[in-house]
C-alpha positions in Angstrom: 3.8 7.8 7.4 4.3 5.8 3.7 2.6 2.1 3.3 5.6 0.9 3.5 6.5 1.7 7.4 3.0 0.8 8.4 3.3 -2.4 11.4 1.8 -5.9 10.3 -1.8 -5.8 10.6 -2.3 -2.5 11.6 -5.0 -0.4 9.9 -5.0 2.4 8.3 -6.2 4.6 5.5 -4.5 6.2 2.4 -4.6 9.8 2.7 -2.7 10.9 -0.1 -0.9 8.9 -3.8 2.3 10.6 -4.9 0.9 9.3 -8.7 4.2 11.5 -10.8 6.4 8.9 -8.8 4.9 5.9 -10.3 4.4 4.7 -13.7 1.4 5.5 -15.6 0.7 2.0 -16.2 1.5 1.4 -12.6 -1.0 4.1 -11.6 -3.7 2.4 -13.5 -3.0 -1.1 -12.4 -3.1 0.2 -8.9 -6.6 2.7 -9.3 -8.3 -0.3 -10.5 -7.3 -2.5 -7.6 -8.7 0.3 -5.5 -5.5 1.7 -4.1 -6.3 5.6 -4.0 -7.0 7.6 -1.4 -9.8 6.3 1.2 -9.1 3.3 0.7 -9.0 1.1 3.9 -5.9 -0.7 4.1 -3.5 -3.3 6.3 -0.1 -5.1 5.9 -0.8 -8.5 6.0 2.9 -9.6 5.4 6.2 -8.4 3.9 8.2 -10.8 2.0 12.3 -11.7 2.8 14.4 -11.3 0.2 16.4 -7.8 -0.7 14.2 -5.2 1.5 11.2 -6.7 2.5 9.9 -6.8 -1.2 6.9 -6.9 -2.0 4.2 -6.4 0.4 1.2 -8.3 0.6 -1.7 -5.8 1.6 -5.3 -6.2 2.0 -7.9 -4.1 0.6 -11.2 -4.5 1.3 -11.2 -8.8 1.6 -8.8 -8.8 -1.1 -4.5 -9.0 -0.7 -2.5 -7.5 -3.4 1.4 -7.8 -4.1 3.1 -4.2 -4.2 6.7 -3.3 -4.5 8.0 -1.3 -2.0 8.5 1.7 -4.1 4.7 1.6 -4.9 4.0 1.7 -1.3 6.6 4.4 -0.5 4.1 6.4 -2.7 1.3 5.8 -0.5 1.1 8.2 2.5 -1.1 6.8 5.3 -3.4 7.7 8.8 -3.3 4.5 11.7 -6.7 3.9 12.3 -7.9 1.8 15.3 -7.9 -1.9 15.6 
């Protein structure tokens, strides 16, 4: 499953990047926010306007803003409440 289909508040852990989709200083931006695989990872909201863009996800105690096509790039594993 990609970040982007994952339920509000639901867990999970990045498994795997699809970095030659993304921008290389998109890739950067996102490695040093800690988005790579292992990471620990929720939706904490999705905005309303023109697809649900962006998506506010937390990592670690922080929340970041991604696009939607950055987090169709993000494959993902549920993990238990």
């Amino acid at each position: 499953m990609t970040l982007d289909l994952l339920p509000i508040g639901q867990p999970a852990r990045i498994v795997a990047v699809d970095w030659a989709a993304l921008d290389q200083d998109e890739t950067l931006r996102l490695r040093a926010l800690g988005l790579d695989a292992g990471a620990k990872i929720s939706v904490a909201h999705r905005g309303v306007f023109a697809g649900s863009d962006p998506l506010a996800v937390t990592v670690g105690r922080m929340t970041v803003a991604l696009r939607r096509v950055h987090a169709r790039a993000m494959q993902v594993e549920q993990l238990q409440p």
